[in-house]
DRENVOTI-501861 format. One record per residue (C-alpha): x, y, z; residue in three letters. Coordinates in steps of 0.2 Angstrom, whole numbers, padded with zeros to 4 digits, always signed. Layout:
BEGIN
XYZALA ...
***
This chain:
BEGIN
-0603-0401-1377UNK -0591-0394-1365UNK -0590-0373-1363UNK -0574-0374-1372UNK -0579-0385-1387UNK -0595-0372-1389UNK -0584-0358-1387UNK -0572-0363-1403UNK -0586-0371-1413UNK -0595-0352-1414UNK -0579-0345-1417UNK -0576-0356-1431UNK -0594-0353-1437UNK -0592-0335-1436UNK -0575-0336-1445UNK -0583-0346-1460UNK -0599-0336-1463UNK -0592-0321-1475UNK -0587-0336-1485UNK -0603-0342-1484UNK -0610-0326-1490UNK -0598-0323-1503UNK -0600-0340-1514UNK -0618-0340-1511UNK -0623-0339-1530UNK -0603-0342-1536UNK -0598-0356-1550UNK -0587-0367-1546UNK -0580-0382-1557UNK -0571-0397-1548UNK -0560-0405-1559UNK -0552-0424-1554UNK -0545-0438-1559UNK -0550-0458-1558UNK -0536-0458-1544UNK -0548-0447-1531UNK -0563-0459-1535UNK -0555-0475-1531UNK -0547-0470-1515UNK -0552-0470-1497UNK -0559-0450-1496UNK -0572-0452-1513UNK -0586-0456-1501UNK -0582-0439-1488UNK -0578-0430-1506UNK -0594-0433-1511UNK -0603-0427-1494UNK -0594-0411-1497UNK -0600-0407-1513UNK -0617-0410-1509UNK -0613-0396-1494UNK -0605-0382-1505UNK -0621-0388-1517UNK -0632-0384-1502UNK -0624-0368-1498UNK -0629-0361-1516UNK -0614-0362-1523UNK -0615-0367-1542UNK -0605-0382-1546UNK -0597-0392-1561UNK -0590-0409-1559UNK -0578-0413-1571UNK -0569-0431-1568UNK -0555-0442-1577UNK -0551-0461-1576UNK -0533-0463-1581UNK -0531-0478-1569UNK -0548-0486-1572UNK -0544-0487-1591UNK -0525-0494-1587UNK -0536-0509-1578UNK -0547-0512-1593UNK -0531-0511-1604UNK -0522-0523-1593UNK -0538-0534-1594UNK -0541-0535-1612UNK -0521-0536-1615UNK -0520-0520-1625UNK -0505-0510-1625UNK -0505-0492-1616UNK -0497-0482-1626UNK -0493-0460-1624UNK -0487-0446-1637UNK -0484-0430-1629UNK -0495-0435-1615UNK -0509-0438-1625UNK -0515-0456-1626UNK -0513-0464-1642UNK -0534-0470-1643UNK -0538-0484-1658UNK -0555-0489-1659UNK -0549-0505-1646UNK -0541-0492-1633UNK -0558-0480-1636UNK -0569-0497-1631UNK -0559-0497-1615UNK -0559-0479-1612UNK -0579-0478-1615UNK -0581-0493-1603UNK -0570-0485-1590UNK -0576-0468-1591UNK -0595-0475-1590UNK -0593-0484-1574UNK -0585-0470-1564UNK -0597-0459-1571UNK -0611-0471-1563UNK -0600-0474-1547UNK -0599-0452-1545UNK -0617-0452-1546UNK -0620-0466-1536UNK -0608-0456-1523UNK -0618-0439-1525UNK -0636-0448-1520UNK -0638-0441-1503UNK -0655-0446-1503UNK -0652-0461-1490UNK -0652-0461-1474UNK -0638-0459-1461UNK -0627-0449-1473UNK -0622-0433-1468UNK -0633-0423-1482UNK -0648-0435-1481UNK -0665-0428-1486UNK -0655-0415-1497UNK -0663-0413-1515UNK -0648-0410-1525UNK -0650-0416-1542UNK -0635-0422-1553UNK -0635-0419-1572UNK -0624-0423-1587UNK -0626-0418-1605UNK -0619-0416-1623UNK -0611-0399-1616UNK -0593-0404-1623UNK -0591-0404-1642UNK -0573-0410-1648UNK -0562-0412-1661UNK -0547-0422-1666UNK -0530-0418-1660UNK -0527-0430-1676UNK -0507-0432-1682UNK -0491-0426-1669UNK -0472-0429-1675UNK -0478-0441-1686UNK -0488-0451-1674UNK -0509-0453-1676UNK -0518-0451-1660UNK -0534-0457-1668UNK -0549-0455-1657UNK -0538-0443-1644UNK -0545-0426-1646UNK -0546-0411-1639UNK -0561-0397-1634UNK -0569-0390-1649UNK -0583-0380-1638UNK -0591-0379-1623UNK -0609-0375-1623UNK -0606-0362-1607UNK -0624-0355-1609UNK -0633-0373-1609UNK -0622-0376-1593UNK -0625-0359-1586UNK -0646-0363-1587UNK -0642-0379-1578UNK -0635-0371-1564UNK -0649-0357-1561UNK -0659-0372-1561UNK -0648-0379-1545UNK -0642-0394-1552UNK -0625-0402-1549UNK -0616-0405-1568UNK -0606-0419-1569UNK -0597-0420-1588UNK -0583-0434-1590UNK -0568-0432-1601UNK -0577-0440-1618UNK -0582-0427-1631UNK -0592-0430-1647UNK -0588-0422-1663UNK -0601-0414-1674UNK -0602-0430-1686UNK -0603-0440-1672UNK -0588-0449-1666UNK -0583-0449-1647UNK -0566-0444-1642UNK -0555-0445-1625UNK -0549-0427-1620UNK -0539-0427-1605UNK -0550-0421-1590UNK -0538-0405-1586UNK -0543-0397-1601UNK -0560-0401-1602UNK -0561-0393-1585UNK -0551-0378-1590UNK -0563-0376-1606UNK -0578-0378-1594UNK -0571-0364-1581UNK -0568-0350-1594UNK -0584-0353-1604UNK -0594-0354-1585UNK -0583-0337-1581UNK -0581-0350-1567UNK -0576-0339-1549UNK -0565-0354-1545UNK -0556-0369-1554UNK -0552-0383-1543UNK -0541-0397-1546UNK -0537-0411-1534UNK -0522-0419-1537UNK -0508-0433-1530UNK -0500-0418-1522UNK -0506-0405-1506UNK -0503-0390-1520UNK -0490-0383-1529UNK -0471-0387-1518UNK -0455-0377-1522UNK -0439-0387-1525UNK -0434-0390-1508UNK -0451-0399-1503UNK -0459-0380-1497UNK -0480-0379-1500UNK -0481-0363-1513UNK -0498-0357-1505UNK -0501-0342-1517UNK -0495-0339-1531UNK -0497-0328-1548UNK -0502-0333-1565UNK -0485-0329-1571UNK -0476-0334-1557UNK -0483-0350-1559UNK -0482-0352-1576UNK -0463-0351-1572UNK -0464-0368-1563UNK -0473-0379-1577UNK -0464-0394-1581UNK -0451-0394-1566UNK -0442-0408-1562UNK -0448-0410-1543UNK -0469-0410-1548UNK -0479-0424-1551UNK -0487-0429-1563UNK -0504-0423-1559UNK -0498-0406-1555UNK -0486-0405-1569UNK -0504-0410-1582UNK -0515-0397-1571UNK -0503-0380-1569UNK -0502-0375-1585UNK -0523-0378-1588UNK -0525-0367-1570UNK -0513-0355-1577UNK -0522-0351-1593UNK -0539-0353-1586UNK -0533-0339-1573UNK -0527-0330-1585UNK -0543-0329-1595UNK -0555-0323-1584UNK -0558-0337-1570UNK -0556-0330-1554UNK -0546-0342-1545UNK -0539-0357-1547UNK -0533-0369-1535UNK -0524-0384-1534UNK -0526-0394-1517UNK -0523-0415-1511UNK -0537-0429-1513UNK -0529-0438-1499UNK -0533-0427-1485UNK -0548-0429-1479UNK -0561-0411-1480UNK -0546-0402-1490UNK -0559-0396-1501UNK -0568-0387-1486UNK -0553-0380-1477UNK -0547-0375-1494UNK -0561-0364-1498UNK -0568-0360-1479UNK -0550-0355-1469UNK -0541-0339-1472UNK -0524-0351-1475UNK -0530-0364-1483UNK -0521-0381-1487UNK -0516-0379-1506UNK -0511-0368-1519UNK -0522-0354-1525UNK -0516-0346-1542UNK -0523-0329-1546UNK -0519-0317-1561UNK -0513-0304-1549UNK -0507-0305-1532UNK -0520-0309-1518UNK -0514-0292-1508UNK -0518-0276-1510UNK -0513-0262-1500UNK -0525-0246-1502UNK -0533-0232-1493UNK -0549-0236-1481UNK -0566-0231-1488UNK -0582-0230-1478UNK -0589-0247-1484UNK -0574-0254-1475UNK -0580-0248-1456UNK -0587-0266-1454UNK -0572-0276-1458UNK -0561-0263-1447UNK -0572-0265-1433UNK -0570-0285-1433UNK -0552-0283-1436UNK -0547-0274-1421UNK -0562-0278-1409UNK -0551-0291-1403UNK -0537-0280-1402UNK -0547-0266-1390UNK -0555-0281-1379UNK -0537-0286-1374UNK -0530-0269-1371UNK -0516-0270-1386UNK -0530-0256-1396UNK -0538-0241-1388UNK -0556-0241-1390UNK -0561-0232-1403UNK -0582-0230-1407UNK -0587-0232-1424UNK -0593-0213-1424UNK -0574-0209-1424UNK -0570-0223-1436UNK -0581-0215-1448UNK -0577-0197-1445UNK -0559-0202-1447UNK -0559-0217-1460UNK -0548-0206-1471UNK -0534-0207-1458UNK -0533-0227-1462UNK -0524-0238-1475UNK -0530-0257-1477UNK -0523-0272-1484UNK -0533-0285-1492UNK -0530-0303-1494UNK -0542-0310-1506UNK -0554-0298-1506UNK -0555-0296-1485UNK -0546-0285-1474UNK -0533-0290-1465UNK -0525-0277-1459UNK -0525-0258-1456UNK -0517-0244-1449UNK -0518-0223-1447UNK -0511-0208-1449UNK -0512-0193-1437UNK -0504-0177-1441UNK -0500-0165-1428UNK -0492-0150-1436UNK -0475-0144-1436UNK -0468-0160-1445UNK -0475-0175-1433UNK -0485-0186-1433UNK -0494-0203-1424UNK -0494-0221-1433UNK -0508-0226-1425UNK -0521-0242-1424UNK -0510-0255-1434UNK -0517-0270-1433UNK -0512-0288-1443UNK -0529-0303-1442UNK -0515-0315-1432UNK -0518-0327-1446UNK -0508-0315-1457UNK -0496-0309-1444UNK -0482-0322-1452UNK -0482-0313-1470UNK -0475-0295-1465UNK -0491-0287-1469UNK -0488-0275-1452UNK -0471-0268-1461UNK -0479-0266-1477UNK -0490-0254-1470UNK -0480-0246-1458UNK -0471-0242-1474UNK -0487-0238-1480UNK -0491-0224-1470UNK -0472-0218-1470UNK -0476-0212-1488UNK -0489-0204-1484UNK -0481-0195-1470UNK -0479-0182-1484UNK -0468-0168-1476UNK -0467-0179-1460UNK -0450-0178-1452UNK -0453-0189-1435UNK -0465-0202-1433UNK -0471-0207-1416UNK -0481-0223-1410UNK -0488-0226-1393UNK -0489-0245-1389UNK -0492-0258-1374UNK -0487-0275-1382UNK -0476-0273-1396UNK -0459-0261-1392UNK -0448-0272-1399UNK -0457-0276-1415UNK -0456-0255-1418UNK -0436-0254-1411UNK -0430-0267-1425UNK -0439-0255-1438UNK -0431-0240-1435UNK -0440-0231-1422UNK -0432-0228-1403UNK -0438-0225-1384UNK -0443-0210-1378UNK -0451-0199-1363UNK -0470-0194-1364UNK -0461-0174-1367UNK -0457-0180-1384UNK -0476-0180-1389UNK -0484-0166-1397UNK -0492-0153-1383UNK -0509-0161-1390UNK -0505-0179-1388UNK -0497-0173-1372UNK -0513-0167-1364UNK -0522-0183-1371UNK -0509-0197-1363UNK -0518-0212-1353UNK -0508-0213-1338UNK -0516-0228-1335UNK -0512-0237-1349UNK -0492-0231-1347UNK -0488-0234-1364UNK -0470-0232-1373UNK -0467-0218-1383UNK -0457-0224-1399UNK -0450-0211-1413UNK -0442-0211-1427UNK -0435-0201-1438UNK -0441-0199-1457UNK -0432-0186-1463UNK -0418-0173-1459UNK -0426-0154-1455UNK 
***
């Protein structure tokens, strides 16, 4: 391995290790369709569930067979017939659905056996599970129509699933459900998923689907979205099909407690690992309230502001600053948070007599594209409470300040104690601007 390849491979490790240590114990329910198993990627799927199993996270499989059941249809000449998107299921269609839901069951478990050599997850002892954790009941007559044995989820036995997953193993539950007098159903896999993810108080919901995510009219990847704002896209024209089944389950399940859900492509190859393990991501993550938040700093946060602007100091855009100060001063700072880390910070520093210093903004360059450096710039505006000029001392980003508002000036428009303190050295521009009239 050359110095440069072992030079990005620690950064990467380095970058995917607090995701590591956050899911570490975390639920997560994997919800696809019979399209995903009968592709190209099923196999590397497979390898990387068995790696999120490895890494402790807790994990329910929950899979469909829509096009597996069209071929045993088509074989049988049987007629496929809808009603609201539900599947009209006499006791011929059920034969087929149980016949095709059985044998991707045994190809998913065939897939998850990592016990053979010369796979990536050989020698791992992850064990895989199913169960009568799904009790259903029938969706019975709609407009007139009898969907028969189509039904829908009764209950989800969230606390015998829960005692599987302390236990380590991998659930994988199909989209059939049996009814208390002992009659099978076909429930469409979306909300067999969502019923499994809120009665888990699943961390995350995962769908793959025919699409990268969630797209805007004009084509555009919608990488984050709220539960209301995405409940304002369900049923557009422009998704497909898989996205328009799965939206609406991701939006109610978000709404009801799971923490995220997301909706991500089964024809990219390790979507599921950059999905969950990169700061960006490659699909659509639905939350019930927007991923950002912009607070004040607290102690617990000297950590994540270290790492944020280490970089920063090493390439001269930062002053150094020791973490003594950081702590002595941490109530100078406001943060920003996406999804729980920080990505950004800046300070405060008042000097008396109406002035004061924006100092130590910093954006993770990941998240320099979504304006989080003006948000809080403005953020530390309105706490410039009684604040009449602003100043900033910078080496690298002049410009950026001049489009906001502020203007050039000499070191003598510095406050006599910022004054006394100037690096001469480092020759940075003095920028002010003015906040309110005296």
């Amino acid at each position: 391995m050359s110095a440069n390849d072992s030079f990005g491979f620690v950064a990467w490790f380095r970058q995917v290790t607090p995701y590591i240590n956050t899911f570490r114990g975390k639920t997560f329910v994997l919800a696809f369709g019979g399209k995903a198993i009968a592709g190209p990627l099923a196999r590397t799927f497979a390898y990387d569930v068995n790696l999120l199993a490895s890494l402790g996270i807790r994990l329910v499989l929950v899979h469909g067979a829509r096009p597996q059941i069209e071929e045993e249809l088509r074989e049988k000449n049987l007629p496929s017939r809808f009603h609201r998107g539900y599947r009209i299921t006499d006791a011929a269609t059920l034969d087929c659905v149980v016949d095709a839901i059985g044998s991707v069951y045994l190809e998913i478990e065939a897939l998850l056996s990592q016990g053979l050599p010369n796979t990536p997850m050989a020698n791992s002892p992850i064990r895989v599970i199913g169960g009568n954790f799904i009790t259903a009941r029938p969706l019975g007559v709609l407009d007139g129509i009898d969907l028969q044995y189509s039904g829908m989820v009764r209950k989800v036995d969230g606390e015998g699933l829960k005692a599987q997953l302390q236990l380590g193993n991998i659930v994988l539950l199909s989209c059939l459900g049996g009814s208390p007098t002992g009659e099978l159903f076909n429930l469409p896999m979306e909300e067999v998923a969502e019923a499994v993810a809120v009665a888990v108080k699943a961390d995350k919901l995962v769908f793959l689907a025919d699409r990268p995510g969630v797209m805007s009219e004009t084509g555009e990847l919608l990488d984050e979205l709220t539960a209301d704002m995405a409940s304002r896209l369900q049923g557009a024209d422009w998704l497909s099909n898989d996205l328009k089944r799965y939206l609406p389950c991701a939006v109610r399940a978000s709404r009801a407690g799971v923490g995220r859900a997301h909706l991500i492509g089964y024809e990219a190859d390790g979507a599921l690992l950059l999905e969950l393990f990169t700061r960006e991501g490659v699909g659509t993550v639905i939350s019930r309230e927007s991923l950002e938040r912009l607070r004040e700093a607290r102690a617990d946060d000297i950590g994540a502001l270290i790492a944020l602007i280490e970089p920063l100091e090493e390439d001269g855009t930062l002053v150094h600053r020791p973490r003594e100060v950081l702590e002595r001063e941490i109530e100078k700072f406001s943060v920003i948070e996406h999804d729980g880390m920080i990505v950004g910070c800046a300070a405060l520093y008042e000097y008396g007599e109406g002035v004061a210093e924006l100092a130590c903004l910093a954006v993770h360059p990941a998240h320099r594209q979504w304006g989080y450096g003006e948000q809080l710039m403005k953020r530390i505006e309105a706490r410039a409470v009684g604040v009449k000029q602003l100043f900033v001392l910078t080496t690298r980003t002049v410009h950026w300040f001049i489009e906001r508002g502020f203007r050039l000036e000499d070191i003598e428009a510095l406050p006599e104690q910022k004054r006394q303190m100037y690096n001469l050295q480092r020759k940075s521009k003095v920028l002010v601007k003015r906040l309110r009239e005296a």
